[in-house]
Every structure is written in structure tokens, then in C-alpha cells.
C-alpha positions as CSV (number, residue, x, y, z in Angstrom):
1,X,-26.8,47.2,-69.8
2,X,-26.4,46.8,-66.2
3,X,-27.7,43.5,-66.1
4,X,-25.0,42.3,-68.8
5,X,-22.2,44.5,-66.8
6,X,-23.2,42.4,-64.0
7,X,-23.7,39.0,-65.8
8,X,-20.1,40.0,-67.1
9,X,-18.3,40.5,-63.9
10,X,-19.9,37.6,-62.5
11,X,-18.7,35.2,-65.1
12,X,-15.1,37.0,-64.3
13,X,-15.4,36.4,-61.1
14,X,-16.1,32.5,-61.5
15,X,-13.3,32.3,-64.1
16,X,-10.8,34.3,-61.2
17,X,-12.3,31.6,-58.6
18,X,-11.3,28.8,-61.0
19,X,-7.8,29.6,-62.0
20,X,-7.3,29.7,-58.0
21,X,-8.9,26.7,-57.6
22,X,-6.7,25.3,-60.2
23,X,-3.7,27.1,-57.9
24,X,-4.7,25.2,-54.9
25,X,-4.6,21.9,-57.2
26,X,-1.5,22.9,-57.9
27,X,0.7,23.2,-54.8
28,X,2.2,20.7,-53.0
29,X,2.7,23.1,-49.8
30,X,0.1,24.1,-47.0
31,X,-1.8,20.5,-46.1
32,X,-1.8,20.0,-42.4
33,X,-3.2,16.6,-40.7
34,X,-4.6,16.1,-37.5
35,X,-3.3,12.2,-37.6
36,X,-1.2,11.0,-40.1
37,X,2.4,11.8,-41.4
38,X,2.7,14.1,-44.3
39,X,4.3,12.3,-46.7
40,X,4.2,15.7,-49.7
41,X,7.9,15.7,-49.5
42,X,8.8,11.9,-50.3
43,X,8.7,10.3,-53.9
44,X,7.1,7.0,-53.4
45,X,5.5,4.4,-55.7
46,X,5.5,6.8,-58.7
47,X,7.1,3.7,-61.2
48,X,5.4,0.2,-60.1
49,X,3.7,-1.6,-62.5
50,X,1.4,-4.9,-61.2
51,X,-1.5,-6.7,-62.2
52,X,-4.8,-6.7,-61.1
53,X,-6.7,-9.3,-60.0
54,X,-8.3,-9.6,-63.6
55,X,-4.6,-9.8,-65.6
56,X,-4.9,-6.2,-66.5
57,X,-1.2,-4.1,-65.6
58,X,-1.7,-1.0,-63.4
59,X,0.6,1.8,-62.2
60,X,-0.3,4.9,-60.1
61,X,-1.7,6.9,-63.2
62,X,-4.6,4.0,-63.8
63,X,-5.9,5.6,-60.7
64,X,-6.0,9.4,-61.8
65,X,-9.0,11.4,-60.8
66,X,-9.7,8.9,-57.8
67,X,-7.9,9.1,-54.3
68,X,-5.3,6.2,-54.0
69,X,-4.7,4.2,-50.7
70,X,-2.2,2.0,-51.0
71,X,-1.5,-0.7,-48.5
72,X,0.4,-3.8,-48.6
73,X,-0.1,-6.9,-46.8
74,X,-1.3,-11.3,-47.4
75,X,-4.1,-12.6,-47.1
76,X,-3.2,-15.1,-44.3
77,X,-2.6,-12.2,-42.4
78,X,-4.1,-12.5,-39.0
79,X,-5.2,-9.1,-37.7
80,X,-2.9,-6.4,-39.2
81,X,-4.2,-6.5,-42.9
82,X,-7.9,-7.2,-41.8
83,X,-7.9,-4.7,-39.1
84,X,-6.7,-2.3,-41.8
85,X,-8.9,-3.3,-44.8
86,X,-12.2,-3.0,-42.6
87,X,-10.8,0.0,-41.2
88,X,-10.5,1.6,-44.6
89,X,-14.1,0.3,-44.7
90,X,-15.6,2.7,-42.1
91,X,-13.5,5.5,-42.9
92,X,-14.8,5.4,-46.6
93,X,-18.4,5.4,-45.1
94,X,-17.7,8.3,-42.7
95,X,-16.4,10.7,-45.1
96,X,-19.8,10.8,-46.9
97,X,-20.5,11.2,-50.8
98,X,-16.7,12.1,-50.6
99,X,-15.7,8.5,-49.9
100,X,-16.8,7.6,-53.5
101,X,-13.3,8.9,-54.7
102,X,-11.6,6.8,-52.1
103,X,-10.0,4.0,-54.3
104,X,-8.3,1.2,-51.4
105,X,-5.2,-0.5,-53.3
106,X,-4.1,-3.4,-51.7
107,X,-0.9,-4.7,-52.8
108,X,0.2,-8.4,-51.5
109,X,3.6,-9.1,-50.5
110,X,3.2,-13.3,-51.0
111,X,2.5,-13.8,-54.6
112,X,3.3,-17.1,-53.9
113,X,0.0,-17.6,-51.9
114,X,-1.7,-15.0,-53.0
115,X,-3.4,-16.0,-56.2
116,X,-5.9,-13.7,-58.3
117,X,-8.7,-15.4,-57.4
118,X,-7.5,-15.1,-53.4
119,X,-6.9,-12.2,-54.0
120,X,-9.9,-11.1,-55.6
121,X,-12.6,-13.1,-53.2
122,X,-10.2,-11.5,-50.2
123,X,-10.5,-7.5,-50.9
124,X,-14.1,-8.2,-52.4
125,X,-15.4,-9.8,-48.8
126,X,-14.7,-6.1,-47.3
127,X,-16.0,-3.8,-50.4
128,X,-16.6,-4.6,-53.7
129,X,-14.8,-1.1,-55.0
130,X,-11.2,-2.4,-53.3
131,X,-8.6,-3.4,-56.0
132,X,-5.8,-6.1,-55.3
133,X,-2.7,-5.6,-57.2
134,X,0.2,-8.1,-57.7
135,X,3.5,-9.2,-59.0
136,X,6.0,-11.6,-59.6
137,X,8.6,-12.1,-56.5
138,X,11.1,-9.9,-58.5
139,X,8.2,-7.3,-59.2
140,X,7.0,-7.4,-55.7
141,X,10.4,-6.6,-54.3
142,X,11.1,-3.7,-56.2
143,X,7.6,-2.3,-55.5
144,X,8.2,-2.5,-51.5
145,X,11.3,-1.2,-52.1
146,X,10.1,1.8,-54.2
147,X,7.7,2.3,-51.2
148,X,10.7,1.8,-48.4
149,X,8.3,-1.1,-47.3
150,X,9.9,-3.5,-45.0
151,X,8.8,-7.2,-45.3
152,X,10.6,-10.5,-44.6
153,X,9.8,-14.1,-43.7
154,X,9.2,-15.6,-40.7
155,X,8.9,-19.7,-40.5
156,X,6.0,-20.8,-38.7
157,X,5.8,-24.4,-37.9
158,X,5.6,-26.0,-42.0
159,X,4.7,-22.6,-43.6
160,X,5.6,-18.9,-42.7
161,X,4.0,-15.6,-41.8
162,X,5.5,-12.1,-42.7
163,X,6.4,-9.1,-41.0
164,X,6.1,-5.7,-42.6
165,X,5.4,-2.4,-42.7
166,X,1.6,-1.7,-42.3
167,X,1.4,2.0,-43.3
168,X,-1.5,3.4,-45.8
169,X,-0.4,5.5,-48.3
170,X,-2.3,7.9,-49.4
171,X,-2.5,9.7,-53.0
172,X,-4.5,12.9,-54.1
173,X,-6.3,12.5,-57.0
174,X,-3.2,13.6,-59.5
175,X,-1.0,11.0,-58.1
176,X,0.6,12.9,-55.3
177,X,1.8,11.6,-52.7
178,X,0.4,12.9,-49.3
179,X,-0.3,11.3,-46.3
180,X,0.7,8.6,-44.4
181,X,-1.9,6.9,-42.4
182,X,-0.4,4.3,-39.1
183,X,-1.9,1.3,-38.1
184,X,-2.7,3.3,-34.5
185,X,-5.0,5.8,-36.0
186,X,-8.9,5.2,-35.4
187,X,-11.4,5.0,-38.9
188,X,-12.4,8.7,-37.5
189,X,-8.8,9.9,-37.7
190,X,-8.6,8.3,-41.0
191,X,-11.3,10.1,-42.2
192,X,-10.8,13.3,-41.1
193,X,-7.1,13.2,-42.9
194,X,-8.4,12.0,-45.7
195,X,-11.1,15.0,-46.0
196,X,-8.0,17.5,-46.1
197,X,-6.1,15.6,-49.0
198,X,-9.8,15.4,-51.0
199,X,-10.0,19.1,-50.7
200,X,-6.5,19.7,-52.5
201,X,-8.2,18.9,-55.6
């Protein structure tokens, strides 16, 4: 009788533990970085709607259950999207078996260059798990816009480079919005913030 008392208030126990586990899920409140901006009060990227890389539309919820990093860039980038991407590449490895939930989104900002299969042999060449999104000119505006991500043009000899906005954003695993990661911040410091949002849910 005392063993089923116990077994009983045990399996209480785990159900109390799980409804505040559920809590924690919950809140949007009580996160606090070491690096990076929290970002828990802004509404960004909640509507976009691209393609991937293989023709198939995407939004925010295609990623539920995984931890979204969003980051937009080109691929004739010279140092700010690489330096990003492999960054994103050690910080994935340092936060362990964790890391696995770390989905890297990489949106482009010159469809015109850009092509799928660009695209796709770009992200691939720094892990096979990073996804390449993309749109038409219209879409891609209105996507950096929903994101309040500057980008413009500037002419470079025949062709053009662009300036923008190299901050990661960083979802938890409902499609909150959390963190904001800056180009500054070391793969450790990456890491490290991205261990508190994965401990949200």
C-alpha cells in the first residue's frame, strides 16, 4: 500500500514538474543573455513566405520544434556572410547534442544572383543541415522589411555589392522571437546565448 502511495505521489510529482515545464515554455519574460540583444519584445518575420532551395514555400512555422537562425546576406559576399555562416558553424558544434535543434536560415537579399542551385551549393559548402530561402525582388523586400533589415545597392565597377544589416535572428523552438546575435560576438558567445533560448522550451 505504501509502495503504490509512493508510486502515486511520484507520478504527481512528475505531472506538477511537467505542467511547470510547460509554464516555462510558455512565458515570454525572464531570458537574460550574456551577448546578444533580447529581441522577446519585437514582432519580426512572423508572415514571410519564400522558397527553398528545392521549390518548396517556407514560413517560420515550417521550422517548429527546431531553433531558427535567420540571417540574410549574398553569396558574393566577401567576409560578412561567410564570417557569419562559419561562425554559426562552430557555435552549432559547441553547444553539443543541443546544436542538433539549431536550424541556420539563410535568406539572400540578391535573387537576381542568387540562384537555387547557388544558393544551395553556397550554404551546403559550410553544413549540410543549413537551408537557403528565397524570393522574388518584390518578396525579398517585404521580407527585409518585415525584419527592419536594411539593404541597398552599391555599384562596383560593372556589377554591385550590397550593404545590409548582418544581424542573426534567433527563434525558440515555437517561433518566438528571442535573441539577436551581432556580427561582433565570438562562436563562444553565440553559443552560450543560444544555450539560454534552448532551455526555454
Amino acid at each position: 500500500m505504501n509502495e503504490l502511495l509512493t508510486r502515486r505521489q511520484v507520478v504527481a510529482g512528475l505531472g506538477l514538474l511537467g505542467l511547470g515545464m510547460l509554464t516555462g515554455c510558455d512565458s515570454s519574460n525572464g531570458l537574460s543573455y550574456k551577448y546578444g540583444k533580447d529581441l522577446s519584445d519585437e514582432i519580426l518575420g512572423r508572415t514571410f513566405k519564400l522558397k527553398d532551395t528545392a521549390g518548396n514555400v517556407k514560413t517560420l512555422s515550417s521550422f517548429r520544434g527546431m531553433m531558427p537562425m535567420v540571417f540574410f546576406g549574398f553569396t558574393q559576399c566577401p567576409a560578412v556572410c561567410p564570417t557569419a555562416l562559419a561562425r554559426a558553424v562552430q557555435a552549432k558544434k559547441l553547444m553539443g547534442p543541443d546544436g542538433d535543434r539549431l536550424q541556420v536560415i539563410f535568406i539572400t537579399l540578391d535573387p537576381e544572383r542568387d540562384t537555387p542551385k547557388v544558393l544551395d551549393a553556397y550554404v551546403k559548402a559550410f553544413d549540410p543541415s543549413f537551408v537557403a530561402l528565397y524570393g522574388s525582388l518584390e518578396e525579398t523586400a517585404a521580407t527585409a522589411k518585415e525584419f527592419k533589415v536594411f539593404y541597398e545597392k552599391i555599384p562596383s565597377g560593372s556589377t554591385y555589392t550590397l550593404s545590409h544589416t548582418a544581424t542573426s535572428f534567433v527563434y525558440d523552438t515555437r517561433g518566438v522571437l528571442r535573441l539577436g546575435l551581432s556580427p561582433s560576438l565570438s562562436a563562444k558567445q553565440c553559443a552560450d546565448d543560444l544555450l539560454t533560448v534552448m532551455s526555454v522550451c
